[in-house]
C-alpha positions in Angstrom: 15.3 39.8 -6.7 15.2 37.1 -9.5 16.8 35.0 -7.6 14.3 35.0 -4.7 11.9 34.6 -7.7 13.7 31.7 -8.9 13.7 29.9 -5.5 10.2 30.4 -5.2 9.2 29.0 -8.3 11.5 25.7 -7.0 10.0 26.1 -3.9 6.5 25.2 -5.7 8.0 22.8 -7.8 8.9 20.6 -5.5 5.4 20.4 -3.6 4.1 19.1 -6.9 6.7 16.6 -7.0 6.1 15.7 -3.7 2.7 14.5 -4.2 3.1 12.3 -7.1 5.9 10.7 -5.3 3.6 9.5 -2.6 0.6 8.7 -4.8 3.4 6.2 -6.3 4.1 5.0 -3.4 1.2 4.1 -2.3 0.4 2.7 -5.9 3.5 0.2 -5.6 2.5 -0.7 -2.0 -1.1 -1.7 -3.1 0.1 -3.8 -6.3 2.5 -5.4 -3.6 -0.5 -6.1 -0.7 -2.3 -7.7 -4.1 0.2 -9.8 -5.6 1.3 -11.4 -1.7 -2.1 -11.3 -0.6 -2.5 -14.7 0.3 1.2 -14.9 2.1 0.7 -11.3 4.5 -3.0 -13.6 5.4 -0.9 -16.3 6.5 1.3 -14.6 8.1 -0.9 -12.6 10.6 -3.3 -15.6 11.1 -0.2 -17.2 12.3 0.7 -14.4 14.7 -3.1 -13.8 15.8 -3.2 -18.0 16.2 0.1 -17.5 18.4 -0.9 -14.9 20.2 -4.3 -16.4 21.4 -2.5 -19.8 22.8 0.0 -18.0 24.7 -2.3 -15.5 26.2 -4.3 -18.9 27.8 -0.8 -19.6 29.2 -0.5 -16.2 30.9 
């Protein structure tokens, strides 16, 4: 019985755990969109810019 007990408390542990892991993630990913924020723009106007001339070609 203390062991179920024991697994349920790590069972609710790691939900906890779970959630600041992501809201990290999503932390890094942001300070990463700002820092290279001018490259990622240059990058998809250059796709969108090659995608628009070859779709006159087709």
């Amino acid at each position: 019985m203390r062991e179920l007990k024991n697994m349920k408390e790590l069972w609710i542990e790691e939900d906890g755990m779970g959630t600041v892991e992501v809201i990290l993630i999503i932390v890094v990913l942001v300070g990463l969109v700002i820092i290279f924020k001018e490259q990622i723009t240059k990058i998809v106007n250059s796709i969108f810019s090659k995608i628009t001339s070859q779709t006159n070609k087709v």
